[in-house]
VEXPA-619283 format. One record per residue (C-alpha): x, y, z. Coordinates in steps of 0.1 Angstrom, whole numbers, padded with zeros to 4 digits, always signed. Last residue first. Example, Ala and Ser with C-alpha at 12.3 -4.5 7.8 and 13.67 -1.06 7.14 Angstrom:
+0137-0011+0071 +0123-0045+0078 
END
This chain:
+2112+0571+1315 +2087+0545+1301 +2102+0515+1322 +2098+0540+1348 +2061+0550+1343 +2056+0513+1341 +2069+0504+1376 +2056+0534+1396 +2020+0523+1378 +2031+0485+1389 +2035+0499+1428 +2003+0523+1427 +1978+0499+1415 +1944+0506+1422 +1950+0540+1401 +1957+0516+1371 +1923+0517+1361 +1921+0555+1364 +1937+0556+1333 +1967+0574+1319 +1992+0549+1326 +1976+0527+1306 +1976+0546+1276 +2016+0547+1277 +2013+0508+1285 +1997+0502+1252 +2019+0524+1232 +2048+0510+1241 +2039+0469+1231 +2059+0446+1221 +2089+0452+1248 +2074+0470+1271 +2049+0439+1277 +2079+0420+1282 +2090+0440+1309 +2054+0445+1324 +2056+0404+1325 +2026+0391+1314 +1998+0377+1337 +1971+0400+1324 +1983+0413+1286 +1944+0420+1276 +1938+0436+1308 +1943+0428+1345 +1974+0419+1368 +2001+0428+1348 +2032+0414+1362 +2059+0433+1377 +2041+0443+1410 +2034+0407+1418 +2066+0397+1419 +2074+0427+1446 +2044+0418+1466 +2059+0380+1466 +2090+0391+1476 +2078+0416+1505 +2057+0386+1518 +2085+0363+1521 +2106+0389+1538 +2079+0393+1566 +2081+0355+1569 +2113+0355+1570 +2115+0386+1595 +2089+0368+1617 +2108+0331+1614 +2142+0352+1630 +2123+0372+1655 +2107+0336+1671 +2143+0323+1670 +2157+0354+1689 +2131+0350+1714 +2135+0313+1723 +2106+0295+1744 +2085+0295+1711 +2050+0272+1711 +2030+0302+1723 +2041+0321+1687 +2021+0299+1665 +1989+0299+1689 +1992+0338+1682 +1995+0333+1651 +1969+0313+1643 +1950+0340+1661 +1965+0366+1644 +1951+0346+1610 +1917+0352+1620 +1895+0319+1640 +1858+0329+1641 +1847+0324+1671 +1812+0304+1671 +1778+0318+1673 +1778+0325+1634 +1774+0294+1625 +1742+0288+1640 +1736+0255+1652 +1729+0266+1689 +1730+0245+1723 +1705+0251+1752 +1724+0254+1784 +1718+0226+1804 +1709+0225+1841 +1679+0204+1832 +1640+0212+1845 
END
């Protein structure tokens, strides 16, 4: 009779790491406060940057990875129809977008 636990091969037994945990390892390695508050708020601001690029391009549809701008440009009618379907429900910061390139 051993003292040994049996050991597993299933995945699923292990932790799963989640990005607040990379965080949280992230955040152990800061002595300073006001330095840990400054890399938050860039990274928050990152992320607010990126959501707002992404709101002015289409993401679906036969003008996907267009500019709503340029789509506006050639194309009225289109995004007018768009508007109207529940497609764009999903969507709520590019249908705000459209509607006021529209007026």
């Amino acid at each position: 009779m051993t003292d040994q636990l049996p050991t597993t091969t299933d995945s699923t037994a292990e932790k799963k790491r989640t990005q607040l945990d990379y965080f949280a390892d992230f955040v152990k390695g800061y002595e300073d406060e006001t330095r840990l508050i400054t890399v938050f708020m860039d990274f928050r601001m990152n992320q607010h940057e990126r959501r707002k690029k992404e709101s002015q391009v289409m993401p679906f549809g036969k003008y996907k990875y267009r500019s709503i701008k340029d789509v506006f440009e050639f194309d009225k009618k289109y995004l007018s129809w768009l508007v109207k379907q529940t497609s764009l429900d999903g969507y709520p910061e590019i249908k705000h977008n459209i509607t006021t390139l529209l007026g």
